[in-house]
C-alpha positions in Angstrom: 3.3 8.0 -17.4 3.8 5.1 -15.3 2.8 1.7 -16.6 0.7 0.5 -14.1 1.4 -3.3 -14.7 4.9 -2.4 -14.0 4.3 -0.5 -10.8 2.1 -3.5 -9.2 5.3 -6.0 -10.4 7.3 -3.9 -8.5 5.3 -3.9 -5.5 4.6 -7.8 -5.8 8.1 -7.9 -5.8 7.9 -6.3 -2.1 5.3 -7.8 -0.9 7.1 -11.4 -0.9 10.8 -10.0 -0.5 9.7 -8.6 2.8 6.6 -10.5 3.5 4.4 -7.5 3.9 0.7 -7.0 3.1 -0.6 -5.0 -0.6 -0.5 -1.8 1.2 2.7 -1.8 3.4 4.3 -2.6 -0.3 2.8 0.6 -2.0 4.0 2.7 0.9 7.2 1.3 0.6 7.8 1.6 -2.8 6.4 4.9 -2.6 9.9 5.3 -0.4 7.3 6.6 2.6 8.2 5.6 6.2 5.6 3.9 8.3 6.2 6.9 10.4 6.0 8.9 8.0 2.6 8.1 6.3 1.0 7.8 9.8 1.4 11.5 10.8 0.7 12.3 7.2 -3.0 10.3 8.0 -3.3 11.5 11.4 -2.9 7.8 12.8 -0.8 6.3 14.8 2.5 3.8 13.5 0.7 0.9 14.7 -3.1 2.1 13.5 -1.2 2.2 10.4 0.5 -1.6 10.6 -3.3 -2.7 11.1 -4.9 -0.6 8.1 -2.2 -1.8 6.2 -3.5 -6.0 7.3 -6.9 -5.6 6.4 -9.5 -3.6 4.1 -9.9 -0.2 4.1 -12.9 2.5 3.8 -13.3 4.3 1.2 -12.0 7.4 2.7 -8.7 5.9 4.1 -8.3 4.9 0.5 -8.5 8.1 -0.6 -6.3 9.9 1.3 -3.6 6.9 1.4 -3.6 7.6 -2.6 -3.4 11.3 -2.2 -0.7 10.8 0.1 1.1 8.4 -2.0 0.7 10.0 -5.2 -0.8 7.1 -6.8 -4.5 6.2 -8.0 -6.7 4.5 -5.8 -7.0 1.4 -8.0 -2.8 1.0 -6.7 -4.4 0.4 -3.3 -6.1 -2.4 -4.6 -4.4 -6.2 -4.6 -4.7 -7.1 -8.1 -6.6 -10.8 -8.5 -3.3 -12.2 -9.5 -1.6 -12.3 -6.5 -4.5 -13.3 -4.3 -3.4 -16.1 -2.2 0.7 -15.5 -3.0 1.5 -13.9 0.3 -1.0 -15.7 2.7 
């Protein structure tokens, strides 16, 4: 099993090494292509760059972390990094 503090250092990590929002780092640690995930969510690459800035529904969620392989609650910016990427 994954230690889920260790998976959201690791994304951190991405999220300020390439300046990208909580959810383009999960993709991208999940080695996923924005390409990639779009077709997988029937969305466009640039739908996807805008999901990826802002919150998402429930059902977006839910298939991003099916998609992903991950739980839901990875999709979630934990409240120790709010305001460390703004």
């Amino acid at each position: 099993m994954i230690d889920p503090l260790k998976q959201e250092q690791a994304i951190a990590l991405i999220m300020v090494r390439q300046n990208v929002s909580w959810l383009a780092a999960v993709r991208i640690h999940k080695n996923m292509s924005r390409t990639d995930a779009a077709k997988m969510l029937n969305v466009t690459p640039n739908a996807l760059t805008r999901i990826e800035k802002k919150q998402i529904s429930a059902h977006m969620k839910s298939r991003m972390a099916e998609i992903y392989g991950c739980p839901e609650a990875l999709l979630v910016c934990p409240s120790w990094m709010n305001g460390l990427n703004e």
